[in-house]
C-alpha positions in Angstrom: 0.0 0.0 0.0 1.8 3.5 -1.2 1.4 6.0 1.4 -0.1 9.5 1.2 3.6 11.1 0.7 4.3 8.8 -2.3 0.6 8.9 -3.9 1.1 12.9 -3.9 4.5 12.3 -5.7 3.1 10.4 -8.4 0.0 13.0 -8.8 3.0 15.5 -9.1 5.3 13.7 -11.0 2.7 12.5 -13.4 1.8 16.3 -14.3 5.3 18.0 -14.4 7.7 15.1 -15.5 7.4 16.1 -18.9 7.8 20.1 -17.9 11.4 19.3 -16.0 12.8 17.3 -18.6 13.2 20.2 -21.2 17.4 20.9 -20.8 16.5 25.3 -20.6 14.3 24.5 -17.6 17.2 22.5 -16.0 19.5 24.8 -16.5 17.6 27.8 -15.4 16.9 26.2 -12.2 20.2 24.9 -11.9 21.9 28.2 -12.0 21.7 28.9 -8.2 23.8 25.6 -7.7 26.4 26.6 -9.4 26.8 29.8 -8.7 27.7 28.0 -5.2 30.6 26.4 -6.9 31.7 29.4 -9.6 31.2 32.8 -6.9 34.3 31.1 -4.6 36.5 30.3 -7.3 36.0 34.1 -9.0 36.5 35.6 -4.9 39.4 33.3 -4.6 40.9 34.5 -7.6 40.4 38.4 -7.4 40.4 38.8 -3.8 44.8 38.8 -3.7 45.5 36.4 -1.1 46.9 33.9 -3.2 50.2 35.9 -4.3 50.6 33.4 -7.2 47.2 33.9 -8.7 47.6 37.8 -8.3 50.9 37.2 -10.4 49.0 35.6 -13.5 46.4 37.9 -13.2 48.8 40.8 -13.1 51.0 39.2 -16.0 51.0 40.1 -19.6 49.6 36.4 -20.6 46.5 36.5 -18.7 43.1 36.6 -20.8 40.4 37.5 -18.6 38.2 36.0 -22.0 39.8 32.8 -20.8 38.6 33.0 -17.3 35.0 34.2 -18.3 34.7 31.8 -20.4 36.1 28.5 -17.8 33.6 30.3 -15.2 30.5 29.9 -18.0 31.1 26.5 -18.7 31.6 25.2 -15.2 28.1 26.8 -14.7 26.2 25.5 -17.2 27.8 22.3 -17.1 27.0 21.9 -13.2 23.7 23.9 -13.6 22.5 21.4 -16.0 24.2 18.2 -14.7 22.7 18.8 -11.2 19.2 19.3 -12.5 19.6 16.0 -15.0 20.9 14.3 -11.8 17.6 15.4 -9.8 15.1 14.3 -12.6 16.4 10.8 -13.2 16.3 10.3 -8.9 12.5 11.4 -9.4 12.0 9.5 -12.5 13.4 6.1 -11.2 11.9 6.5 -7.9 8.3 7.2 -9.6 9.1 4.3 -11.6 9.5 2.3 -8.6 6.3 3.4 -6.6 4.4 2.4 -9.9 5.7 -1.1 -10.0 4.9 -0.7 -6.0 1.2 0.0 -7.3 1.0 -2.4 -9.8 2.3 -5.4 -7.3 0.4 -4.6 -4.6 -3.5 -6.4 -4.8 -6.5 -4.8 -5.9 -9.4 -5.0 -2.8 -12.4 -4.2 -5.0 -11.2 -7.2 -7.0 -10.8 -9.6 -4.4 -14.0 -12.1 -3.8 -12.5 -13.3 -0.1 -11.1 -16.0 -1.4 -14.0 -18.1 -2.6 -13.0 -21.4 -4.4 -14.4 -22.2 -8.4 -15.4 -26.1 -8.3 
């Protein structure tokens, strides 16, 4: 018997499975996550207490394209990867509570038990 937690998951997964799948939606609400991960790594490297980063960055080689450019992949890539990640946890485990469903024995079916012969 599916409880009342996992019958409203599978009234909600039912309707918005399809919505969360679409790769713009992911990465739109995927965004906040990764700004957890990109924000440190762009302090870290302005903020001047790591003397060798301060050297690159002061140094004629250093494109600050380059470092745009690494900070918007690792974004999307992580925006998008942890929203994937998310909707195939909810997709296997509605999976699962519908093979729960389908196991467990209908009562309106059930005659008591009532032998034919």
């Amino acid at each position: 018997m599916l409880t009342k937690e996992e019958e409203a998951f599978l009234i909600y997964w039912e309707n918005n499975r399809e919505k969360q799948r679409k790769t713009y939606r992911q990465f739109l609400l995927g965004i906040p996550i990764a700004l957890l991960f990109v924000l440190p790594i762009a302090v870290n490297f302005f903020a001047g207490w790591y003397k060798r980063a301060d050297m690159v960055r002061g140094g004629q080689e250093f494109n600050p394209g380059v470092l745009l450019a690494a900070l918007l992949i690792i974004t999307g890539f992580i925006a998008i990867f942890s929203r994937r990640f998310r909707w195939d946890q909810n997709e296997q485990r509605y999976r699962e509570l519908l093979a729960k469903k389908k196991r467990q024995p209908d009562p309106e079916k059930n005659d008591g038990g009532a032998a034919i012969g």
